[in-house]
C-alpha positions in Angstrom: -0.1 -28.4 -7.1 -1.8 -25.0 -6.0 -0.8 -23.4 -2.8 -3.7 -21.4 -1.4 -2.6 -17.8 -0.2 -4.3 -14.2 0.3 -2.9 -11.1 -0.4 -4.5 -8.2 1.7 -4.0 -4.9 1.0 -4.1 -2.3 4.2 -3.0 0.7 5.6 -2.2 2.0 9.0 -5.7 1.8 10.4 -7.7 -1.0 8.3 -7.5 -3.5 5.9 -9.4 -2.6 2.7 -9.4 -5.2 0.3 -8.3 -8.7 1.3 -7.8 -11.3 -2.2 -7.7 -14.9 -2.2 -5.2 -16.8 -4.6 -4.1 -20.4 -5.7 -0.6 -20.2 -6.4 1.0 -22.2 -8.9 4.9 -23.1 -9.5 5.9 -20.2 -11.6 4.7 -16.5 -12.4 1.5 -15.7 -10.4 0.1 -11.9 -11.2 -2.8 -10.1 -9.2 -4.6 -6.9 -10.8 -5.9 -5.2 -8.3 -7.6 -1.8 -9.1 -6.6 1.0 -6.4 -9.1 3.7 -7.5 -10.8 3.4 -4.3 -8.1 3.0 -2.0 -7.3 6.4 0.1 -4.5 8.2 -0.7 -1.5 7.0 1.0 1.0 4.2 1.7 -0.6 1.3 1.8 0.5 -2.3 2.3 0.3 -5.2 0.5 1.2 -8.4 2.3 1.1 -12.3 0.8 0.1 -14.9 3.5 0.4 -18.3 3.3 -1.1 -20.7 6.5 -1.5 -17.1 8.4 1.7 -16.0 7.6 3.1 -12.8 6.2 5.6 -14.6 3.4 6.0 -11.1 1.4 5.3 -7.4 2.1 5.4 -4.5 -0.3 4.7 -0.9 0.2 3.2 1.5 -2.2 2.4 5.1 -2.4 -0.8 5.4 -4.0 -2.8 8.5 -6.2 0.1 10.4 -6.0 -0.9 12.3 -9.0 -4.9 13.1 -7.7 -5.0 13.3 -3.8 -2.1 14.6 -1.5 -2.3 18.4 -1.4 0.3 19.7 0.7 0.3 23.8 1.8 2.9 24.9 3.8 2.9 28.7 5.7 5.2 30.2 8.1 5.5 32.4 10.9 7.9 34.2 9.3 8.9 35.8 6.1 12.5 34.7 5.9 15.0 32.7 8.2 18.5 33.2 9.2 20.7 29.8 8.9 20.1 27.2 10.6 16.9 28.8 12.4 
């Protein structure tokens, strides 16, 4: 007996994929490609009649995407400034 389910995959501000699954008694597995996925956390939630049954969070294209430059206002710091 299959227990119909979707998995959506969203971040903060939309949902950008959205998958729908028959669950069987047992191991289930998704592949879900993230190429085009921003870069960012982005949730992944399993729904069953509506519900949110199972959440993950994943950091995604950490190796491509976030470029992070910081600068100061000065060129050193005492402690605790």
């Amino acid at each position: 007996m299959a227990i119909k389910a979707k998995v959506l995959a969203r971040n903060s501000s939309k949902i950008h994929k959205s998958f729908d699954l028959n669950l069987k008694q047992g191991w289930n597995s998704l592949d879900i490609k993230t190429e085009d996925f921003p870069v960012g956390i982005q949730s992944f939630s399993l729904l069953i009649e509506n519900r949110i049954v199972a959440e993950r969070l994943v950091f995604l294209n950490y190796q491509n995407g976030l470029k992070i430059e910081i600068k100061t206002d000065k060129e050193t710091y005492l402690p605790r400034e």
